[in-house]
N, C-alpha and C positions, 0 to 999 in steps of 0.2 A: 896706417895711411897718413900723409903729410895735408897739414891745413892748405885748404886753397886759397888763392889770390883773387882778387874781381877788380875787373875794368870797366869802366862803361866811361863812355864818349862821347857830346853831345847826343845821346840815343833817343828813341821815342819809336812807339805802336801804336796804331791804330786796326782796331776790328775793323773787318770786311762792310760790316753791315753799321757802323756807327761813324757821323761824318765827323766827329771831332776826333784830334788826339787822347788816349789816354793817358801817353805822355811823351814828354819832347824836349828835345834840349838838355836832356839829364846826362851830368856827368859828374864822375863818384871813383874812387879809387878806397878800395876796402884791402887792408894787408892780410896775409894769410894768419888766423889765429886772432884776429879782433872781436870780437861780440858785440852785434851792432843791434839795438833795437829802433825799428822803421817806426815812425808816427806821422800823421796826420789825417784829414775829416775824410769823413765816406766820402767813396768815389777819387779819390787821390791819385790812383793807380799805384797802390801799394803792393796788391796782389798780382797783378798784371805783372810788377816789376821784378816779382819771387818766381814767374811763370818761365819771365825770360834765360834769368840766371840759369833756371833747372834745364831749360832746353827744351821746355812743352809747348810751347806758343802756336806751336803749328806754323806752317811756311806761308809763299804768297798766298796762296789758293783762302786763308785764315784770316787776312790784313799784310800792312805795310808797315815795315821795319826801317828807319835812318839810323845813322849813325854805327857806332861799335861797340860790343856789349862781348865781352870772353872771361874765361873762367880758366885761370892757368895761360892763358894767352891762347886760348882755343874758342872757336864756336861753343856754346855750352852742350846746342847737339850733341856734340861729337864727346863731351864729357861726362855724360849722364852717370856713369857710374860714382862718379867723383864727385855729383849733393843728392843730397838728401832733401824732397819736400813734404811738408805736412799742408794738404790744402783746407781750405775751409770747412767743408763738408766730408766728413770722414767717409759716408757710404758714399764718394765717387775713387774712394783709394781702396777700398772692399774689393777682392780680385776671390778670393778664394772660400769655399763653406764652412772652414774648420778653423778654429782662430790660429794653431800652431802652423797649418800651413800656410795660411795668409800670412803674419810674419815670415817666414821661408821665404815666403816669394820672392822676392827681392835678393834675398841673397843666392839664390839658386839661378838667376837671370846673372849676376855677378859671377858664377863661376868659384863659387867657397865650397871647400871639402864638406859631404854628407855631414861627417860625423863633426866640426866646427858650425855648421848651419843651425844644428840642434840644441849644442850650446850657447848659441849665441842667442836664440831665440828664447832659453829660459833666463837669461840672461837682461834679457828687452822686454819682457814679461814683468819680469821681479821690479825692475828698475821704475815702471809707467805705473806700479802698483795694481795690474789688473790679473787676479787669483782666480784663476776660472781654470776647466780642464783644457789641454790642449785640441781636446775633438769636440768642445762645446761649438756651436752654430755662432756663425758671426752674424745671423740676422737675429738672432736671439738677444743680442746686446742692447742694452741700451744707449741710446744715446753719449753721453758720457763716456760710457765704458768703449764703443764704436772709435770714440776718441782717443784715448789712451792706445786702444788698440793698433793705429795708423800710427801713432807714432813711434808703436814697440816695431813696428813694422822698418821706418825709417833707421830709428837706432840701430837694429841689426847689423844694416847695411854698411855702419864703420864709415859713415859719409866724411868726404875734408870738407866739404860745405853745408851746413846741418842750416835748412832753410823752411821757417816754421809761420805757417799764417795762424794767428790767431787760435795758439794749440790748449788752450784753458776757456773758450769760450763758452762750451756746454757742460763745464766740470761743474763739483760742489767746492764748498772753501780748502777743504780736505785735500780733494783730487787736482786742484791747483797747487796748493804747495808742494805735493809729490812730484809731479809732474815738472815744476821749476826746477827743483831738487834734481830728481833725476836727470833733466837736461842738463846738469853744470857736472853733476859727476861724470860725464860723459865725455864733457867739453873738458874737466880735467884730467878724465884721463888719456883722451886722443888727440886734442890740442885743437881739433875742429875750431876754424870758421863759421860763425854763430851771428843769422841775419834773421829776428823774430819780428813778425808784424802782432801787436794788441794794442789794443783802444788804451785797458786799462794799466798805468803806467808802472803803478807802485810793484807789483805783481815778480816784474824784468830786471828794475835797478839793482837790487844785490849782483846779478848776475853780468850785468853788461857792462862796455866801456865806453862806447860810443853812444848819442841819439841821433838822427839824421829824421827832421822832418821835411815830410812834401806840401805841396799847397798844393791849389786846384792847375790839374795838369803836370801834373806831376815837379813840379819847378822847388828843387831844396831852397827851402825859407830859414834855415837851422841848422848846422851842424856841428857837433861837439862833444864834449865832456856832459854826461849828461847833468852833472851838477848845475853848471858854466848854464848849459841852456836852457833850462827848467828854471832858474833864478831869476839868471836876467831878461830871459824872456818869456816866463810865465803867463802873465798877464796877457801880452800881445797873444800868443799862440791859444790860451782860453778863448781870446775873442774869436778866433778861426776854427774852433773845433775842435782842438785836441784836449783830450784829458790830460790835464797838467796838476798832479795833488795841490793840493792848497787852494785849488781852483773850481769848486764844484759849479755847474751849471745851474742860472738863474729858472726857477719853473714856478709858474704863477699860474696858482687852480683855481678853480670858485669851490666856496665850500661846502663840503659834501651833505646830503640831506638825510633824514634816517631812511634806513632801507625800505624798501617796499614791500610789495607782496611776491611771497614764494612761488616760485618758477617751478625750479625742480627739489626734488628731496627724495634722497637716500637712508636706506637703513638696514646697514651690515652688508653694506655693499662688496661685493669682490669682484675683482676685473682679473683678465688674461689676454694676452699677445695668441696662445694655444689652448685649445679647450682642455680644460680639463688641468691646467697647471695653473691656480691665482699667483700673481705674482704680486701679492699686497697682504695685509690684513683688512679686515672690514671695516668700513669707514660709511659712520654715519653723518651727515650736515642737511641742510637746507642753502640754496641757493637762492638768491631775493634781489627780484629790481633795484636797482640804484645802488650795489654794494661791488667791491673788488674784493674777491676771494683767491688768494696764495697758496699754488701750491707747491710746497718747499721738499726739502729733505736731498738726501745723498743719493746718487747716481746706482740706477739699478733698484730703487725703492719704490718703483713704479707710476711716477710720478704723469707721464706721459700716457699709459694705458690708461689709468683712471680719468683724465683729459679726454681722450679720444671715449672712453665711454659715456661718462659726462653729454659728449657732445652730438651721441646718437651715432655713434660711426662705429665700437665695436659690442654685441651683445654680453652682457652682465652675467659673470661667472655664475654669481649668486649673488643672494641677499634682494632686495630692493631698487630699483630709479624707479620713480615718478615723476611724471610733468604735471603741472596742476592744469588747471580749467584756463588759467587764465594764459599758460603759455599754451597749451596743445590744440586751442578753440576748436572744441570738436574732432581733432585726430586721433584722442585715444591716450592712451596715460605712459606709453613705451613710446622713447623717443626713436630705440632702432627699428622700429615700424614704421616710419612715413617716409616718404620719398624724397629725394633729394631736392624739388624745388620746393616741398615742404619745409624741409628740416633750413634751407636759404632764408626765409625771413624768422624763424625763429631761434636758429641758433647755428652763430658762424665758428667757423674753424679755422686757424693758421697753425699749418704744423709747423714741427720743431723745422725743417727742412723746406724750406719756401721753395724747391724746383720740385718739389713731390703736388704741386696744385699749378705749377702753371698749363694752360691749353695756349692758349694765342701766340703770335709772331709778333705782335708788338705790347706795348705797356699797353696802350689806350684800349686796344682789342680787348687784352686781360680783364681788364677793369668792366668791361660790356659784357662780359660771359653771364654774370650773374646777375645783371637786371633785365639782362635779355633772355635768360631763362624763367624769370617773372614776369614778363609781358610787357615790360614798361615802356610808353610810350618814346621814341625817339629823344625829345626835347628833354624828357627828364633822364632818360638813363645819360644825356649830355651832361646835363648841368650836377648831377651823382658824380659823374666822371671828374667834371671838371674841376670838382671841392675838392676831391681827396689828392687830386693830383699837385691841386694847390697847397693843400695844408700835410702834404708828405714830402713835400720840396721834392716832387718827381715830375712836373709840367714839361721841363725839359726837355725827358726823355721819354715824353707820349710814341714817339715813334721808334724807337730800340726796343731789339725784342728783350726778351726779359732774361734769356740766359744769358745775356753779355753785360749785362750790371754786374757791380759789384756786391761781395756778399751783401753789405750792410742796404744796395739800395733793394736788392735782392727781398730783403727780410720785410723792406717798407713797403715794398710793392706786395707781398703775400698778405700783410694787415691790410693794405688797401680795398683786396680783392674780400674781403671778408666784409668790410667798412660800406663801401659802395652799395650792398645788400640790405643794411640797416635791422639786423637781426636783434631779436629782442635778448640774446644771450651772446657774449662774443667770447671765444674759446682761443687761447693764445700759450704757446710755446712757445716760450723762451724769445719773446717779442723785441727784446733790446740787444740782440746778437749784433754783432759786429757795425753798433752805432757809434756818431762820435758824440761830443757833448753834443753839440747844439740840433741833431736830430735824437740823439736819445730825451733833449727836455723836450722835442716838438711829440715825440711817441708819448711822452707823458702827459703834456696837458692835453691832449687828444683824448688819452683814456681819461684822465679825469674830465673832461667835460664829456663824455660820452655817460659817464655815471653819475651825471649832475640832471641829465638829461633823460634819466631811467635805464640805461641799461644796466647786464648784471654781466661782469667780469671775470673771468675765471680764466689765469693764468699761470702758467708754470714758469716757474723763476729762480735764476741761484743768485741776479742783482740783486743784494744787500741795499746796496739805493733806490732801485727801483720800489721794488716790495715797502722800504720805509714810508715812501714818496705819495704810496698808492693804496697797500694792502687796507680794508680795514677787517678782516680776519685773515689766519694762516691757519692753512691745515699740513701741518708738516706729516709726512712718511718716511714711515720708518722703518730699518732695513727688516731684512725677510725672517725674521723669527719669531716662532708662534707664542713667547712669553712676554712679545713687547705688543701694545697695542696703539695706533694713530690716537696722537693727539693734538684737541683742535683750541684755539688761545686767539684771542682777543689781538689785533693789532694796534 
C-alpha cells in the first residue's frame, strides 16, 4: 500500500455540546511518506485533529466542521481503510475477546486473504513486543500490554496513514522503546505516512522529520525540522506547555515532613484480576500519612491490581491488608468491607482509565457526585468544587460534559473527582497521562502539597519525573516468576 497524502484548509470542529472551537483555521499540507510528530499543551485539539484525518469524527448530528480536511484528496470517511489510528484509550479500540482475533479485526473488515490475515497478525504481535497466546482474553491484559495490543491491531492493517495518539503513554521504559522501534520498522518498510501525538518529546526524534506544534485552539505556532524548532524556539514553546528537552518544568513543593502514622499494612499480600490466579508475588509495606508511595515495575507485573486492592476495590488473594484504627475509625480492619461512601472519605481512587468513574453530563456535576454522597452541605460541596476546578486549570470547562475533554483534561478531571472527597488515602494510576508540562508541574505540586498536609499517596507510575519529583519510597514489581521476589527501596 502507497503512503498517503493530507490536506487540510483553513479547517476546524466543534463538538455538539462544547461552545467553543476545538480547532479552527487550521491549515497543513503533510506529503505522503513524511513523519510528522504533533505537539502542544493539553486540550490543543491534537486528538480531535488525528480523529478527523481517520474519518471518525462522526457527522452533523456530532458537531460542526468548516473548512477542508481529505486524505488522498478524498473525505477521510470515505478512506478509512487507507489510516490507521491508535486512540488514547486502548479499551475503546478492544472489539474482540481473544487478542489474535482482535488483531484480525481490522484486517478481515479490509478484505485480506484468511491465510495472509494470520500472518500478518503474528507478525504485529512479534513487532509491539506482546508474547502472549493468541486465545489469551483481551480483558485479561494489562494496561500496557492492552496498549501494545491496539497498536498490533493497527499495524496489521498495512495503513498509508499510520495515525498514533500518544501510543507509549501507559508503557514501561522497555515497552517504549519497542514500540518506537517497531513503528519505524514498519514505516520502513511500507513507507507509511507517520502523524504521532506525545507529550514526551525525546521518545519520537530518531524517528520523525517534521514537528508541527498547536496552541490553544488549535492555531500552528511551529512548524519544522524538528531540530530548527526545538532550538530556536525551545524556550518560547516551554512557556506554553510543550515538553521541549532541555526544558524541564519549574515545580515548587513545600518540604516534605516525616511520615506519619500507618494507615494500611500488608503482609504477603497477593492480589488477582480472577480468583484464584495472583498475578503478583507477595508484597509486604506499610502505608503512612504524609508519605508518596511508587508503585513501579514493567507492564503486566500487576501494578494496577495491587492499587485497586490497596484501595478497597478488589478482595486479597491472600496474605494480609490491614487498615489501622486510625484510618477505619470503627469500620473494621478490611477495607473491601465498607461501603462505598465509606471507603469516599477514606480512601480515593483514579483509575488508570478516567472514563471508567465518570457518572455526570457535566464536569461541575462530576465533581458534586461525591460530596453529595457525603451529605455535604450545598455551600461547601461549592466552594470543594470550586478549588479543584481552580487549581486543575479546569474552571472553564465546568459545563462540558466530561467525555468530550481531552485525554489529558480527561485524566485531571478523574484526580479532581477523587480530590474534591478529601480522603485520607488518594490512590492514583498513572496520574500524569497525557499532561503537558505546565499541567503536569500543577498535578505535582498538588500531590505534594496534599502530602505536606497528611495525606498518604500511593501511585502507580512509569514517569521517571514524576516518581523523582514525588516518590519518597518505590515498591517496584516484578515480573511473574516465583524465584524473583518484590523489592521495596528508599526514594
Amino acid at each position: 500500500m502507497t503512503a498517503s497524502a493530507v490536506s487540510i484548509r483553513d479547517w476546524g470542529w466543534r463538538h455538539a455540546s462544547r461552545l467553543a472551537w476545538a480547532l479552527e483555521h487550521v491549515t497543513l499540507e503533510i506529503a505522503a511518506g513524511e513523519r510528522v510528530l504533533i505537539l502542544g499543551p493539553s486540550g490543543a485539539g491534537k486528538s480531535t485533529l488525528l480523529h478527523a484525518l481517520a474519518g471518525v469524527l462522526g457527522g452533523a448530528d456530532e458537531g460542526d466542521a468548516q473548512g477542508v480536511l481529505t486524505v488522498d484528496g478524498e473525505d477521510p470517511a470515505h478512506r478509512r481503510g487507507r489510516s490507521g489510528l491508535l486512540l488514547q484509550d486502548p479499551d475503546s479500540q478492544m472489539i474482540l475477546a481473544r487478542v489474535g482475533d482482535d488483531v484480525a479485526f481490522g484486517c478481515e473488515n479490509l478484505g485480506v486473504p484468511r491465510d495472509e490475515i494470520w500472518a500478518r497478525v503474528g507478525e504485529a504481535l512479534e513487532a509491539v513486543g506482546l508474547d502472549v497466546p493468541l486465545d489469551r482474553s483481551t480483558q485479561a491484559l494489562s494496561g500496557g500490554q492492552k496498549q501494545r495490543l491496539a497498536l498490533a491491531g493497527v499495524l496489521a492493517m498495512h495503513p498509508g496513514l499510520l495515525l498514533l495518539d500518544e501510543p507509549t503513554a501507559n508503557l514501561d521504559p522497555v515497552g517504549v522503546a519497542e514500540v518506537r522501534d517497531a513503528v519505524g520498522r514498519v514505516l520502513d518498510k511500507t513507507g507509511a505516512t507517520l502523524v504521532v501525538i506525545e507529550h514526551r518529546v525525546d521518545t519520537w526524534l530518531p524517528l520523525v522529520d517534521r514537528v508541527i506544534v498547536l496552541g490553544t485552539g488549535g492555531a500552528v505556532i511551529a512548524d519544522g525540522h524538528p531540530d530548527t524548532v526545538l532550538t530556536e524556539r525551545g524556550a518560547e514553546l516551554a512557556a506554553a506547555g510543550v515538553w521541549v528537552p532541555g526544558h524541564p518544568p519549574r515545580v515548587a513543593l513545600p518540604e516534605p515532613l516525616p511520615a506519619g502514622e500507618a494507615l494500611l499494612d500488608t503482609r504477603d499480600l497477593l492480589t488477582a484480576r480472577v480468583r484464584g490466579v495472583p498475578v503478583g508475588t507477595p508484597v509486604s509495606t506499610t502505608v503512612r500519612a504524609g508519605e508518596v508511595l511508587a508503585i513501579t515495575g514493567a507492564n503486566g507485573a500487576g501494578k494496577s491490581t495491587l492499587a485497586l486492592t490497596l484501595a478497597g476495590l478488589l478482595r486479597p488473594e491472600g496474605g494480609e491488608l490491614t487498615a489501622t484504627a486510625t484510618l477505619s475509625r470503627g469500620l473494621g480492619a478490611a477495607p473491601i468491607a465498607w461501603k462505598s461512601t465509606q471507603l469516599l472519605q477514606r480512601i480515593g481512587t483514579v483509575f488508570q482509565d478516567p472514563e471508567h468513574q465518570f457518572l455526570a453530563t457535566t464536569v461541575r456535576r462530576e465533581l458534586e457526585v461525591g460530596p453529595r454522597a457525603l451529605g455535604l452541605e450545598p455551600a461547601e460541596i461549592d466552594a470543594r468544587v470550586d478549588d479543584v476546578l481552580a487549581r486543575l486549570g479546569l474552571a472553564h470547562l465546568e459545563r462540558a460534559h466530561p467525555f468530550t475533554l481531552s485525554g489529558g483534561e480527561k485524566r485531571r478531571l478523574s484526580v479532581a473527582t477523587a480530590l474534591v472527597s478529601r480522603p485520607d488515602i488518594l490512590v492514583l494510576d498513572e496520574p500524569t497521562f497525557g499532561q503537558d508540562a505546565l499541567t503536569w508541574a500543577r498535578l505535582v505540586e498538588l500531590i505534594g502539597a496534599l502530602r505536606a498536609e497528611g495525606s498518604a499517596i500511593i501511585t502507580v507510575s512509569h514517569d521517571a519525573e514524576f516518581v523523582a519529583a514525588l516518590a519518597d519510597r518505590t515498591l517496584t514489581l516484578t515480573a511473574l516468576r516465583p524465584e524473583q521476589s518484590d523489592t521495596e527501596e528508599a526514594a
